[in-house]
Each structure stands twice: as C-alpha cells, then as structure tokens.
C-alpha positions in Angstrom: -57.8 -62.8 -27.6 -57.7 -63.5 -23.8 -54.2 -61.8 -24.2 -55.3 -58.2 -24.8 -54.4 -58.6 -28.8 -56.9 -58.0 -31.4 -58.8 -61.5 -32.3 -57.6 -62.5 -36.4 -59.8 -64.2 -38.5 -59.1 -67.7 -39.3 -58.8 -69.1 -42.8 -59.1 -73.2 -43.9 -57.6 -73.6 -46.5 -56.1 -77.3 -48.6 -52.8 -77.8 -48.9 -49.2 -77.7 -46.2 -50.7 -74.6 -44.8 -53.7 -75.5 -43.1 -54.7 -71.9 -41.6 -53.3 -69.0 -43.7 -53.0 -65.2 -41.8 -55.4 -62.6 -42.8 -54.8 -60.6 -45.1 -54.2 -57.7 -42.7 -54.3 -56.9 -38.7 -55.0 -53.3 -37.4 -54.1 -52.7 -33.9 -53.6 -49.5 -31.8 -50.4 -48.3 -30.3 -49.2 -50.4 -26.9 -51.8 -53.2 -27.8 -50.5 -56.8 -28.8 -50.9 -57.6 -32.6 -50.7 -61.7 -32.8 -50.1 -64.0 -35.6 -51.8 -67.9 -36.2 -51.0 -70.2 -38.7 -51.9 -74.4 -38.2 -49.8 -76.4 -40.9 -50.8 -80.4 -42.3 -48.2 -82.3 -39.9 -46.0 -81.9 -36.8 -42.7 -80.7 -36.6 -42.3 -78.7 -40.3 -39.3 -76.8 -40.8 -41.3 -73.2 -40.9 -39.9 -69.7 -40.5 -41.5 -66.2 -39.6 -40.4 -62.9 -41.6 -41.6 -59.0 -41.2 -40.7 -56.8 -44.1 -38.1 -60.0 -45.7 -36.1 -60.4 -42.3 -36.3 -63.1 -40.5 -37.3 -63.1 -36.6 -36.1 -64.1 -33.6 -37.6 -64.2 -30.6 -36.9 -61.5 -28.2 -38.7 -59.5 -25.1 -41.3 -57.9 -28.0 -41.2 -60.9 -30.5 -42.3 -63.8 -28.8 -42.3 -67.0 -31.3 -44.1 -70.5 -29.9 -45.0 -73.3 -32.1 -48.2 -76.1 -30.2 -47.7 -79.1 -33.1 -49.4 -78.3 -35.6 -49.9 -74.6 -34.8 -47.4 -71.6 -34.9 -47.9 -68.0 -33.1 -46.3 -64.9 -33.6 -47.2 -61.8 -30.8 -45.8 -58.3 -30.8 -45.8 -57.0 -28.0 -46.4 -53.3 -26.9 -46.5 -52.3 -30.4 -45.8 -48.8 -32.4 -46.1 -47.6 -35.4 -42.4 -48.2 -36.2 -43.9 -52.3 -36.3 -46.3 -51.9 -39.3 -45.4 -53.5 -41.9 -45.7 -57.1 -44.1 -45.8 -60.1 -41.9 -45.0 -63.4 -43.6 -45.2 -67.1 -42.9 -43.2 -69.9 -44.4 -43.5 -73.5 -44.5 -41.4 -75.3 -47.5 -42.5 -74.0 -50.6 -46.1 -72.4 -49.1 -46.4 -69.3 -47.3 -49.1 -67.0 -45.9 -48.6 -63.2 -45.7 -50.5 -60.3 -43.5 -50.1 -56.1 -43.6 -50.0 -55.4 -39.7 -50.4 -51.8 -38.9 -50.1 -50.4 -36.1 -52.2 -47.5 -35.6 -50.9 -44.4 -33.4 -52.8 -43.9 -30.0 -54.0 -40.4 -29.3 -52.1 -39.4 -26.0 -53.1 -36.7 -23.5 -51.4 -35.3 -20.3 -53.5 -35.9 -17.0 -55.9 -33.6 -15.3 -54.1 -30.9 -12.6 -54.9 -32.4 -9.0 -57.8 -30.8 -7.3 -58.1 -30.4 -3.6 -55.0 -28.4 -2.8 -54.2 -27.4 1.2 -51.8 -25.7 3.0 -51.4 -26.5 6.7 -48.9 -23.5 8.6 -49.9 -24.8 12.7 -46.2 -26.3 12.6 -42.9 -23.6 13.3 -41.0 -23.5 10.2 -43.4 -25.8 8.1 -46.3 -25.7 5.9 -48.2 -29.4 5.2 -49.4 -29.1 1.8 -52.0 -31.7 0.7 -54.1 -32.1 -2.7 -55.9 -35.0 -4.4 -56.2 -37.0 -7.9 -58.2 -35.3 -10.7 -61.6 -37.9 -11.3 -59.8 -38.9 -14.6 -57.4 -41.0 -13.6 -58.1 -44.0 -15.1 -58.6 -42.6 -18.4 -55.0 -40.3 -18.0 -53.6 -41.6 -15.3 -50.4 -39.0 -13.6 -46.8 -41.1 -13.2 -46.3 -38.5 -10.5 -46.6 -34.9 -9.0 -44.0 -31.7 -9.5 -43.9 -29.1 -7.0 -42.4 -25.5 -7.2 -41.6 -22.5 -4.7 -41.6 -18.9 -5.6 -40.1 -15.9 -3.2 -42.0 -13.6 -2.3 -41.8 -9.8 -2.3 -37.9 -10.1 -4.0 -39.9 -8.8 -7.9 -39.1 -11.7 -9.4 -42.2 -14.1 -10.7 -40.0 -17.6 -11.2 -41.2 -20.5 -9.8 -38.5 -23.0 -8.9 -38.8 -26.8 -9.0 -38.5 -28.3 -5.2 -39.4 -32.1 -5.4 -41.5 -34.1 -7.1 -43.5 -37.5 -5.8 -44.9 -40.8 -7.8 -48.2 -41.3 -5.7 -48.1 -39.3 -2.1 -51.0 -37.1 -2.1 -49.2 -34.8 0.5 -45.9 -33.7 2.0 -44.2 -31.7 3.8 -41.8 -28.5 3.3 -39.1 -27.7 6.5 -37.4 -24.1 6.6 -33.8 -25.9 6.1 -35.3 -27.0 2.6 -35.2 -23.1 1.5 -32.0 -21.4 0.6 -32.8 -17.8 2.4 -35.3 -16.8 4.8 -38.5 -15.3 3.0 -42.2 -16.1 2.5 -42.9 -18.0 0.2 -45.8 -19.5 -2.6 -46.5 -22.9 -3.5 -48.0 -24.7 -6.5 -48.3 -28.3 -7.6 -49.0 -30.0 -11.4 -49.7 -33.8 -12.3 -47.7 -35.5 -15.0 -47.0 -38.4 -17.1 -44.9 -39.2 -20.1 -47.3 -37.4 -22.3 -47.1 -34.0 -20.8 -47.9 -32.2 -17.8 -51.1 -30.5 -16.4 -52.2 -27.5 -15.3 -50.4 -25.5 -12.2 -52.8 -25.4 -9.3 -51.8 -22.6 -6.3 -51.9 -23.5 -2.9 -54.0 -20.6 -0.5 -51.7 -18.8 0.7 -48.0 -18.0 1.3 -45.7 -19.3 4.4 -42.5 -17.9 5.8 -39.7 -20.0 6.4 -36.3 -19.6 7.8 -33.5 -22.3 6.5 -31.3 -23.6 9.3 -27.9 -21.7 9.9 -24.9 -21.5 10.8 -22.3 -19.0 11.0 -19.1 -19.8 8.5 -16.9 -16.5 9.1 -17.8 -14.5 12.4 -17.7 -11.1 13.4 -14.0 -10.0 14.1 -13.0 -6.8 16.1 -12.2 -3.2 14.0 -9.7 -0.9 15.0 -10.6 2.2 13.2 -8.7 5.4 12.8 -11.3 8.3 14.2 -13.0 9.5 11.3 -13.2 6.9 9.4 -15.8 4.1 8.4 -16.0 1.0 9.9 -17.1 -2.5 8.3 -18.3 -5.4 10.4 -19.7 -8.5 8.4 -20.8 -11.8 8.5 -20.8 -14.9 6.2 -23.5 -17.8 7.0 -24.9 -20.9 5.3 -28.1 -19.8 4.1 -29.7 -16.3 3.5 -31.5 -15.1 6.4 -32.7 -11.7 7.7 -30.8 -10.5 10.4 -30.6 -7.2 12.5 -27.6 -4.8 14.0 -27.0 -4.0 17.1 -24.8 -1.0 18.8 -24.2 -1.7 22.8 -27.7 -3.5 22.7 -30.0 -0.8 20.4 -31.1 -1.9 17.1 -29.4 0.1 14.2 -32.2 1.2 11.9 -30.9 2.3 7.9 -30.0 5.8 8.0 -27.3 8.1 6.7 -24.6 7.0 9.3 -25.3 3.1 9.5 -25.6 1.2 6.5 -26.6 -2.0 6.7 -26.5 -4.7 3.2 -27.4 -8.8 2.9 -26.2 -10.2 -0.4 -27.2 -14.0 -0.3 -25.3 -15.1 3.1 -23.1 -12.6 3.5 -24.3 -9.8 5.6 -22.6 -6.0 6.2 -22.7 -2.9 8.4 -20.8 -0.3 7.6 -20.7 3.0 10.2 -19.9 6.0 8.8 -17.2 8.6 10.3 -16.7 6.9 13.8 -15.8 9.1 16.6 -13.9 8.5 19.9 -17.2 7.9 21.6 -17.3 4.7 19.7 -14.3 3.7 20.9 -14.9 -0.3 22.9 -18.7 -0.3 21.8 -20.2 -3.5 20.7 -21.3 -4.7 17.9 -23.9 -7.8 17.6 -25.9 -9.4 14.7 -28.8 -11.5 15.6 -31.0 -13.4 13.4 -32.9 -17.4 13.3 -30.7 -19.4 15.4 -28.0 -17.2 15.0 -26.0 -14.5 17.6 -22.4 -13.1 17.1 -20.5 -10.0 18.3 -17.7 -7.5 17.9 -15.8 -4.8 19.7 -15.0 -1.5 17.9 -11.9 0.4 18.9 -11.3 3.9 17.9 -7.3 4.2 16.8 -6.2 8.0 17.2 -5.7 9.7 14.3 -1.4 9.6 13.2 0.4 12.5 14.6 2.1 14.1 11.9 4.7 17.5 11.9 3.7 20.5 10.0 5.5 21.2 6.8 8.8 23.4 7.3 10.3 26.1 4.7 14.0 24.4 3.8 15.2 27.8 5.0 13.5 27.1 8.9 15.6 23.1 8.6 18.4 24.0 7.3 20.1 26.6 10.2 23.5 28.6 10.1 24.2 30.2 12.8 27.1 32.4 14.0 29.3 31.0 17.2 28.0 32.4 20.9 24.6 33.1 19.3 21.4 30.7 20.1 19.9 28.1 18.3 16.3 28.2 17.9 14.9 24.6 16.5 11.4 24.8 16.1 8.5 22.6 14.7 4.9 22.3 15.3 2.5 19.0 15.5 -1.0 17.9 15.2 -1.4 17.0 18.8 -0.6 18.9 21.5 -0.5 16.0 23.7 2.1 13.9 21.4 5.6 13.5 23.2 8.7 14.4 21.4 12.2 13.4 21.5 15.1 15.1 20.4 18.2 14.2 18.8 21.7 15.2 17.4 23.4 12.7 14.8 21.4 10.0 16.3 21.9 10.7 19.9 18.8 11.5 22.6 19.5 15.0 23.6 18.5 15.8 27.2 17.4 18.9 29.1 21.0 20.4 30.4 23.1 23.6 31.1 23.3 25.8 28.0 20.4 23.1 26.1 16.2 23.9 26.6 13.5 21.3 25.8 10.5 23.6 25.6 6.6 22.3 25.1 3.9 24.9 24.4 0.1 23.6 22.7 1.5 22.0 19.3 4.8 23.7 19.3 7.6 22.0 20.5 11.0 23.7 20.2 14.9 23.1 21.6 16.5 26.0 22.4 20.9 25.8 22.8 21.6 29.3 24.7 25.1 30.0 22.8 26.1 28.1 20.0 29.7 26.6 19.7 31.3 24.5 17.0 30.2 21.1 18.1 27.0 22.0 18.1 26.8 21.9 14.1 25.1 18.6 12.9 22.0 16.7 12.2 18.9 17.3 14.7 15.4 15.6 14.9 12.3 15.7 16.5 10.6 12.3 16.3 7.7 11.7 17.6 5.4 7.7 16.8 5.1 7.6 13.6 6.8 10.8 12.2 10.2 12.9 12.3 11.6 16.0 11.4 14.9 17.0 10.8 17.1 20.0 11.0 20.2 20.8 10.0 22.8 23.3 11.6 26.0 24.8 10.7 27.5 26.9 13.2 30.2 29.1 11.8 33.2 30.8 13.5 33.1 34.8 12.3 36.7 35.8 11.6 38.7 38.2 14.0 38.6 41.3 12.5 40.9 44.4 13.3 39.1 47.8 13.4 40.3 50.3 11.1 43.1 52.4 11.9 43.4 56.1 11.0 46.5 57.0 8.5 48.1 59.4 11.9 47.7 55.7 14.3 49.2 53.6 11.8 52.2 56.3 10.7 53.7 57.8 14.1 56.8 59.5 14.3 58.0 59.7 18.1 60.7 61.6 19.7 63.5 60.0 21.5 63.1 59.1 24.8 59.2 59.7 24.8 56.8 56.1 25.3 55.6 54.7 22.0 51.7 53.2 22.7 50.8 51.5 19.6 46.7 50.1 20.0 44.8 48.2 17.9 40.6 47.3 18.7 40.1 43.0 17.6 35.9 42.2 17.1 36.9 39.0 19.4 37.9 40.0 22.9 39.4 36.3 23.3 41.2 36.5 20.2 45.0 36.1 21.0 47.8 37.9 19.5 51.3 38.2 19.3 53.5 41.4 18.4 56.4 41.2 15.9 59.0 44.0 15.1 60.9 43.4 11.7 60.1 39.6 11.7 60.8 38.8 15.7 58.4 38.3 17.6 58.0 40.6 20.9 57.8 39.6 24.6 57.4 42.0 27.8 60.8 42.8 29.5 61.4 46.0 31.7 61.4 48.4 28.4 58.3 46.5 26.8 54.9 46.2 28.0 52.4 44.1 26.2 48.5 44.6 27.2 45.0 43.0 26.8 42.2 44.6 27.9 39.0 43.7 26.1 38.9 44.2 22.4 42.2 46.6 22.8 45.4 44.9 22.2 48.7 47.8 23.5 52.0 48.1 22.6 54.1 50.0 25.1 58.0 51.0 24.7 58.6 52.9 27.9 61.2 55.3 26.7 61.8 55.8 22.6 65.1 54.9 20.9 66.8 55.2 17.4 66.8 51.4 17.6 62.6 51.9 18.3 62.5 52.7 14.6 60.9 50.4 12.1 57.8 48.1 11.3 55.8 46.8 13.6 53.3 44.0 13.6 50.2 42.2 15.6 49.7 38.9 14.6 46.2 36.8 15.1 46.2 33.0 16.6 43.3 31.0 14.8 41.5 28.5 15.9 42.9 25.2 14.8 41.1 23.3 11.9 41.5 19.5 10.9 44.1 18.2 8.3 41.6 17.5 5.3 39.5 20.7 5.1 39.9 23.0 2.8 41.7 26.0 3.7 41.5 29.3 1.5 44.4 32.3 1.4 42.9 34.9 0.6 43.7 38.7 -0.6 42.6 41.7 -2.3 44.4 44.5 -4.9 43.4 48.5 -5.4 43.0 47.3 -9.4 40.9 45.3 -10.4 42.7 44.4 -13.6 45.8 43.9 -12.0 47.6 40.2 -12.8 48.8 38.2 -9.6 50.7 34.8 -9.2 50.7 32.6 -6.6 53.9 30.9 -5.8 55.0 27.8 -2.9 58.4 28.2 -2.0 59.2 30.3 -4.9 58.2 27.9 -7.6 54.7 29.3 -9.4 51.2 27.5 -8.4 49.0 26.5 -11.5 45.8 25.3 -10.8 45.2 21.1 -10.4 43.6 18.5 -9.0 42.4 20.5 -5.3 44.3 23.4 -6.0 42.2 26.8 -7.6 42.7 30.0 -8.1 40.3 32.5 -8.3 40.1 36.1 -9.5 36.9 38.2 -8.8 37.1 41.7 -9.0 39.5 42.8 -6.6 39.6 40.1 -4.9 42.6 37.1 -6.1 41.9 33.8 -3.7 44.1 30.5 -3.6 42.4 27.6 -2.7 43.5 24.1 -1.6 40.8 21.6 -0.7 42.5 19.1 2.1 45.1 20.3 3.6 47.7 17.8 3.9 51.0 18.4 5.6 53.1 18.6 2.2 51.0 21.8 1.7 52.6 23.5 4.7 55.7 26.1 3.3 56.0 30.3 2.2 53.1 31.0 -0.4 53.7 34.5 -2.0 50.7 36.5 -4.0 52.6 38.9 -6.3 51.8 41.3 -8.8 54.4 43.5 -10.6 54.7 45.9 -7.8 54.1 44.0 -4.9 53.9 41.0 -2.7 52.0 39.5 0.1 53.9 36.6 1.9 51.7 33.9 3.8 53.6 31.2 6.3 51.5 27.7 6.3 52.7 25.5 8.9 50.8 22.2 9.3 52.9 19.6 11.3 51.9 21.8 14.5 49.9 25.1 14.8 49.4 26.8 11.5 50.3 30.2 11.3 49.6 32.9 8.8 52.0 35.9 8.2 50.7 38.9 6.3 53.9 40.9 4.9 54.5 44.3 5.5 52.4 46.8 3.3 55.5 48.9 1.7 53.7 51.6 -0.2 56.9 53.2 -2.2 55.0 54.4 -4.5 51.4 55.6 -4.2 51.0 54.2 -8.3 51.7 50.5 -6.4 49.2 48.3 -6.6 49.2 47.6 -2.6 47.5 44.0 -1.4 45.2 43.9 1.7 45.4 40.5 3.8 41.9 39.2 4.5 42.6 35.3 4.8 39.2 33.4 5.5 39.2 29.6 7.0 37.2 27.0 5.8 35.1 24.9 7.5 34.0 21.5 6.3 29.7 22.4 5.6 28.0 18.9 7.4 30.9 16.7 7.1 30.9 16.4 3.0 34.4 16.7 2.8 34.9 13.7 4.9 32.5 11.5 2.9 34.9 9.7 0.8 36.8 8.5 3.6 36.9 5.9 6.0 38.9 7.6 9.0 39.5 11.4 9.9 42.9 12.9 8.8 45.7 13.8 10.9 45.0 17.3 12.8 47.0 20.4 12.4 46.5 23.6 13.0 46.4 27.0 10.6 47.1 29.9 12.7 47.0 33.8 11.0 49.4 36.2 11.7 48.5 39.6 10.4 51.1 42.0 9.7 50.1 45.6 10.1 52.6 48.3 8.6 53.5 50.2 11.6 56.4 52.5 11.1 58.2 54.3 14.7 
C-alpha cells in the first residue's frame, strides 16, 4: 500500500458484505497493518471490533469509511496489537488474525573518526564521524565521558551528550579540579548503545576560580605549628610560598589539597618567622598572609608552701623570693592589693629570672598578703610577722633573796631580751617613782633599782612590771602559767566566781603547763583572774577600757612541798586577719599590758 502497510488480499464475495478481510495479516513491528472491507449500499450502519471491543478512532486507530468502502489502519504497531480483527455490517461480518510480528532491534555502530584538537589554552576540540551504517541503525545521539588522570581511579564520568553535532568543544571551567584528563565518545539510540571509542591522547585543564575564604594572618606562640589555608570554587593545583621561595614537602612544611580546600601547615615556628609572608598561587588565583610569632607565656616557677607562706620575727628581714621564665619579664609587687614601691627600709631587687623584695627589718604592719604579678601570671606570699615576748633573764637564788644592812644602798637588777621594753617597779602593790631616796635606771637590757641608804621600812617584796604592746579588742588573748607538778589540779576564777569553759572561753591543761584562753576580748572580759591550786595562787589584772595590764602575784614559797606557779603570759595575735572574717567592722581597741611580779624580798 502507498501508505507503508502491508497490501491485503481482496475477497468478492455475494451478499451485504461485498469485500470480506483476509483471513489473516502479518506485519512487522512499527509498520502499519490496514483493514478493507466494500459493503452492497451507502451509508450502512457497520462497526469495527479487535478481540470483541469495539474501536474508536484515535492517534494509532484511524477509522474512515469512502461509501461503499470502510478502512481500518494501525498505526506504528507492536506486538501488544495482534490479535482477531472483526468487521460488522447488520447481521454479516468479516473477521482477520493480525499479528504483529516483533522487529529484531540493534544498537548503532561506535562513531569512527575520533580527534582531539589541544592548539587552544584551556581547551581540547574533539571531533569524530558517523559509523557507515547509519541508515540501517541509525544513533538518536552521542554520549561523552571524562576520566582523571593519574588520581588511581579508572571511572569514566558522563559530561554531555549531543543529538547530531559531529564535534564540540570542552573549556577548563567545565571540569571540577585541575588535572589532565581522557576522553571517549559512544553512539546510541533507544535500542542500546555502542562501543566506547578513545580520543588520542589526554589534555590538561584548569576550571575557572575563585577564592571563597582567603588566607587570614596567624599569630603563633614560638614553638608551635602554624596553619594557613584556603577554600576555592573548584580544585586546582596550587603552590606555597614563604617571603617569595617556593615551599617544597618536607618534614617542617606540610602542604595538603582536599577538593578546594588547600593547607599548609609549618611545623615548630621560631622567632625568625615572626612578620614573614605567606602566599598561595595557583590558575587565576594569588592570596597572602603574615605570620606573627607570639612569645611564649611567662609563667613563675613552682614554690614549696613553706617558701609562700613566711613567719617572721619583728626587726628581722623579709626575704620574698620567686623565679620566672624570662629574665626580661617585668614584675610588680604588691601588699593586700596595693603596688609596693622601691623606698626606705623596702628593696625591689632583679637578677636573671629571680626577682625578689627584700623589707630590711620587719614590723607588725608588715604582716599580710604579697604578690608578684607579672602578664599573665602571679604569685603570692603570705607573711606573719610576730612580736617575740619580753623575756627576763634568769636570776640566781642570792639576786632574787638579799638581806641588806641598814643604812647600806639596796641595787636590785634585772636583764629584759627587749632593750625598749618598758617597765615599772612596784613594792607591796604600789607602784615606785624616783624621788631623792629612789633611783630608777635603764640602760640597755638592765633595768636598776636603787634605795640610797637601807631602812627597816626597805623591807619587803619587790616587783618589775612589763608594759605590752597594745592588741585590738577582738583578738584572742591567752593567760598563761605553769606548776612544779604536773598532776596538780588548778581553777581559774574572774572576780572570785569559778570559770568553766563556754562558748570562747578554754581551758587547757598540758603537762605543766595550765592556760586560760578567751577568743575576742571584749571589754566585759576585763577584771582579777586568779589560777589556784590547793597551795597557791597566781593573780592576773585584765584591764580593757584603756591599757591592759597584767600582774603576776608574788611567788610566796612557805613551804618548799608548795606547788609554786611561774607567770609566762603569751599574747595572741590574730594569724592573717581570720579572726576578723565574720565581721563587718573592726572592734573597739584596748590594750593588754603585763606586769610581772618578781618575788624580791629586802
């Protein structure tokens, strides 16, 4: 048939159907498969059915009726079409088996031809041309693929594909990361695809890039490693630079590219490095950084606690001393908070690392918190300077006992361990001042008695009384004494009514030694405190609305079975302020002041 479709054989026959189908039609795959039928008259009422549905006319069933003939056409047929045809006219039909036979189908022939043209920077032409069998397979189109080179991986990735150009042509910005690179090219249709055909040889190309995260400037403690990198928009190979010379891969200067981020990393930088720059350079693409060298932290040297925590005895010096890892580092010093300056009695020495502060004669006010601080670091120290108690020297049993004649001097002497200690002299309970029979002396550490001319009214007990320094209201103050045996029972009594220990009150026993201990001194604690045993007493006067004295009774010795108590009363001083921490405001001052009583018979 002039259409394309197999030609059918026609049938005359008697009757309403003029021209029945054949009995069968055989047509291959995609060809047309039509259907004839010529009836007695015009205009019949007739209807066309394939497998007992009716059809309709659509895009692949076309239905026409010329008078007295009707044609069917499938168009493009498949196999799915086979099947029993029928034609009906009122009570005659004409059936006919179509079948649809499948075509044999077979991919087209690789192109042949291939060329790959480099002369342009950054592009390679490729060109190739139709396999000779074209009409018989003809290709819908053309696939090309890319592989990297020299990266160990053989896969070949898809880059475009084309319907009919025989050539084209592949820029740099194409590629995802600069490389050299292979190319191959297969034809295909809807039945498959050819062979791969290689082009020559391979061609390098560089994509286009830019930079998405610079270089930015490293300040690097000396020693350590410093990283520079780089983030672009495609993979490229770039190079390091120090002040200019290329870096080549070694143990100090690692270098890394992981897609499009690229890293140096210098190992160990030293003050040398310290301002050089630092450049990357690759295909389009230039960038720099400075590298600063940061000194390494200066830091103290560990201290024992003994060398920071200090206690020192009044008048002698304080030594503070520490080292540091710099000998260049400066150093301040301060006490409670407060910059301490080079002055009289105060040194700021600096030798190499050591750095030391040096206060000629300690003093009272000089106990507190110290620190050397230097960027980044401090040390502290702290110091407790402590007042030693006056002592008296021991008296032989012949100076302490004298027995004078009438009308010869009486020179009584004592030796103090503080020459500025002051004293006072008492006889029987009154105190003693120099009139034209009495002479009182101080010379030194010897504190002298002198009575001009002995009298019967000379005889009886005399006594040299100490003036302590003054301590604040609040501090703990401790009376303090000690009996020949150990096993012997004391009580402590305030104005005659027994002391029990309570809430800041304790009493102690230790040996030989019996100690009553109140921890703030408030001014209802001043009054006559009394140690007694069963054979003796020692008598203390505290006094704290003014200067606070402390009277050590006379040492009767009746009996040489007494038990006979030795004054040694030690002040308290509050250790760094503790005592004070629970309150908000210092307390009132007073003063405790010692009197000792020495047993001095004429």
């Amino acid at each position: 048939m002039a259409d394309g479709g197999r030609s059918i054989a026609e049938v005359a026959v008697k009757g309403t159907i003029v021209r029945k189908l054949p009995r069968k039609v055989d047509v291959l795959e995609g060809e047309n498969a039509a259907f004839c039928v010529e009836v007695e008259e015009e205009e019949m009422d007739i209807h066309w059915y394939k497998e007992g549905t009716e059809l309709r006319e659509t895009h692949q069933t076309i239905l026409k009726s010329f008078g007295k003939t009707h044609i069917l056409v499938f168009v493009n047929t498949t196999p799915q079409d086979s099947g029993l045809v029928t034609f009906f006219v009122g009570r005659s039909k004409t059936s006919s088996q179509l079948r649809v036979k499948a075509a044999r189908h077979s991919p087209p022939s690789c192109p042949v031809g291939v060329q790959i043209n480099t002369e342009r920077a950054n592009a390679a032409l490729l060109s190739w041309v139709p396999a000779q069998d074209t009409r018989k397979n003809p290709p819908s189109g053309y696939v090309l693929e890319r592989q990297e080179v020299g990266t160990g991986s053989q896969e070949w990735l898809q880059c475009l594909t084309t319907d009919s150009a025989t050539s084209v042509e592949i820029l740099g910005d194409s590629v995802p990361c600069e490389a050299d690179y292979r190319f191959r090219i297969c034809s295909v249709n809807k039945y498959g695809r050819s062979n791969n055909v290689e082009f020559p040889r391979a061609v390098h190309l560089v994509p286009v890039t830019r930079i998405q995260a610079p270089l930015q400037d490293a300040l690097v403690p000396e020693g350590q490693d410093a990283c520079f990198s780089i983030e672009l928009t495609a993979s490229v190979i770039g190079s390091w630079f120090l002040n200019g010379t290329q870096l080549l891969e070694d143990d100090r200067y690692s270098m890394r590219r992981s897609r499009t981020h690229q890293s140096l990393r210098i190992q160990g930088v030293r003050d040398t490095d310290n301002g050089a720059e630092i450049t990357f350079i690759a295909y389009g693409i230039r960038d720099s950084a400075a590298l600063y060298i940061q000194a390494p932290p200066v830091r103290f040297s560990a201290l024992p606690e003994a060398e920071r925590n200090r206690s020192i005895e009044a008048g002698c010096p304080i030594f503070l001393q520490c080292e540091l890892s710099d000998p260049t580092a400066q150093v301040y010093w301060y006490k409670d908070g407060t910059k301490l300056l080079p002055q009289s009695g105060i040194e700021i020495q600096s030798d190499g690392i050591t750095r030391t502060l040096v206060v000629q004669s300690a003093e009272i006010f000089h106990s507190g918190s110290y620190s050397c601080k230097t960027k980044g670091d401090a040390i502290k120290f702290n110091v407790d300077v402590k007042v030693p108690p006056v002592r008296f020297s021991v008296l032989p049993e012949a100076e302490r006992n004298k027995s004078i004649e009438a009308g010869c001097p009486i020179v009584l002497k004592c030796e103090l361990s503080d020459p500025t200690a002051q004293v006072y002299w008492y006889k029987d309970g009154i105190q003693l001042f120099s009139n034209h029979e009495l002479d009182i002396q101080s010379e030194g550490n010897m504190r002298t008695l002198v009575v001009q001319s002995a009298e019967l009214t000379h005889s009886s007990t005399y006594s040299l009384y100490i003036l302590y320094d003054s301590v604040e209201a609040g501090c703990p103050f401790q009376l303090q004494c000690e009996v020949t045996d150990p096993t012997a029972q004391v009580y402590w009594c305030k104005d005659g009514e027994k002391l029990l220990p309570q809430t800041g009150m304790d009493i102690q026993s230790n040996g030989t030694m019996r100690r009553l201990i109140v921890q703030s001194a408030e001014v209802f604690h001043s009054g006559l405190y009394n140690c007694e045993t069963s054979d003796d007493t020692l008598q203390f006067t505290v006094d704290i609305k003014g200067d606070l004295w402390l009277f050590g009774s006379n040492l009767i010795q009746s009996n040489p079975r007494h038990s006979s108590l030795i004054l040694d009363l030690s002040k308290w001083r509050a250790s760094g302020g503790t005592w004070l921490s629970n309150r908000h405001t210092p307390p009132t001052l007073g003063h405790i002041i010692v009197r000792q009583r020495k047993m001095l018979p004429h």
